[in-house]
C-alpha positions in Angstrom: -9.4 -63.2 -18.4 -7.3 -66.0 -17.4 -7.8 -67.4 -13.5 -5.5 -70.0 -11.9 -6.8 -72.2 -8.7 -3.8 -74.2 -7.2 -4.5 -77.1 -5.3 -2.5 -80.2 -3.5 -1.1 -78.2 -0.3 -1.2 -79.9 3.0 1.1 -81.4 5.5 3.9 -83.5 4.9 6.6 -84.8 7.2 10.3 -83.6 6.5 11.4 -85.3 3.7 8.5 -86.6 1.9 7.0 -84.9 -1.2 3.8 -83.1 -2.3 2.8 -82.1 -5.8 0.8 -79.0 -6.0 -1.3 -78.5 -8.8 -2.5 -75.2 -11.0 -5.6 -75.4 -13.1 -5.9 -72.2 -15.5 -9.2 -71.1 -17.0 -9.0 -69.8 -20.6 -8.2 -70.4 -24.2 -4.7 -68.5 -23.9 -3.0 -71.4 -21.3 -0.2 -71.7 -24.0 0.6 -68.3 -24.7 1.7 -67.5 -20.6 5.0 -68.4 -18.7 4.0 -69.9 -15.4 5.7 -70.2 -12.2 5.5 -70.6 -8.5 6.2 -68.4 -5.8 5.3 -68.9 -2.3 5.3 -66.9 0.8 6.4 -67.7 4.9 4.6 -66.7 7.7 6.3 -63.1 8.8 8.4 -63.2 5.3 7.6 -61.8 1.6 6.4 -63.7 -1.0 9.7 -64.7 -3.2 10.4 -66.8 -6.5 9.9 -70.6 -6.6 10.2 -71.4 -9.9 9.3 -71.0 -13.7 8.5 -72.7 -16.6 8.1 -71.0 -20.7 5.4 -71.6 -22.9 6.3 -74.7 -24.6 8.3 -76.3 -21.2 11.1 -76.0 -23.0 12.6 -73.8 -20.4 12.8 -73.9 -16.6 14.5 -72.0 -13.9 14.5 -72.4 -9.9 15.8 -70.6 -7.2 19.0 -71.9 -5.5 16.5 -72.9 -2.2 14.8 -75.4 -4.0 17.0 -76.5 -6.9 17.7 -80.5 -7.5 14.5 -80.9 -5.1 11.3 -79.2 -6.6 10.7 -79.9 -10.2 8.1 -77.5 -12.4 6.1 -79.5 -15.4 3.4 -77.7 -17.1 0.5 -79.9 -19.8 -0.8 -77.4 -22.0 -4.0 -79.9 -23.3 -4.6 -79.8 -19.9 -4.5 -76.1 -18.7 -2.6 -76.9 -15.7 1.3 -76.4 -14.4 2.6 -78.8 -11.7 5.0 -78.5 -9.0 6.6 -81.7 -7.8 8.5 -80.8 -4.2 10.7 -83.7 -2.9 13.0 -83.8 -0.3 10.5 -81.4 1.5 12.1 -79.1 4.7 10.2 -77.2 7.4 11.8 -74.1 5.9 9.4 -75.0 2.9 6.8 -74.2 4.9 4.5 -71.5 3.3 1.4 -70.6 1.3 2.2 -71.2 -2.8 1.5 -69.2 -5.5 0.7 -69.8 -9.1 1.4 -67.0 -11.2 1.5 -66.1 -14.9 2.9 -63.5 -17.6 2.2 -62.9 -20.7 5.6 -62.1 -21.6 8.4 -64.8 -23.3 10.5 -66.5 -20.9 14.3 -65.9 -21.1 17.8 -66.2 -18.9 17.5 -62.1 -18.6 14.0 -62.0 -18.1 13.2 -60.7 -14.8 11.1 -63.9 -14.0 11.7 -63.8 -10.2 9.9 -60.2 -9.7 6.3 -60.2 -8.4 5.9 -57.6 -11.0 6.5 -59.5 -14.2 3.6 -61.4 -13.5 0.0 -60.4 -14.5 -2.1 -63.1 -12.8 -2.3 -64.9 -9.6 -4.1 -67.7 -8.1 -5.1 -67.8 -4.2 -2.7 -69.9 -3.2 -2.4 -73.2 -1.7 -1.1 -73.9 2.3 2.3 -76.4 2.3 3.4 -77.4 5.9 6.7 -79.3 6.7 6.7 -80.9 10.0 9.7 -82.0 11.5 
């Protein structure tokens, strides 16, 4: 079984960046589609972004796009999150997450349920 621990959260003025960091456990690192989601205080947890098995393909919600980027090293285990430009609305405890199933446009990548495996999550706060 497959565990993720995320890591690099903390607190950032508006506009600087963090990159937060997910370390998977396992042989199988290569075979998953990763992504991020993260969750406000007082909101539900919704889709950051996510990145297929080879890297080859990456998709972002509209809140984030042009500012977060998504990188993944599979000799390494580990999918990255780069988050520039950072807002107090980015504010919120972040996610890694990971499916077994093949990444594609009309996959339904940004449901909760088309992932099979969480980490604990990591805090981000965005001062203003």
């Amino acid at each position: 079984q497959v565990q993720l621990v995320e890591s690099g959260g903390g607190l950032v003025q508006a506009g600087g960046s963090l990159r937060l960091s997910c370390a998977a456990s396992g042989r199988t690192f290569n075979s998953l589609t990763m992504a991020w989601f993260r969750q406000a205080p007082g909101k539900e947890r919704e889709f950051v972004t996510a990145i297929s098995r080879t890297g080859g393909s990456t998709y972002y919600a509209d809140s984030v796009k042009g500012r977060f980027t998504i990188s993944r090293d599979n000799s390494e285990n580990s999918v990255h999150l780069q988050m520039n430009s950072l807002k107090p609305d980015d504010t919120a405890v972040y996610y890694c997450a990971a499916s077994s199933r093949s990444l594609y446009s009309s996959s339904p990548y940004q449901a909760e349920n088309w992932y099979d495996i969480w980490g604990q999550g990591t805090q981000v706060t965005v001062s203003s």
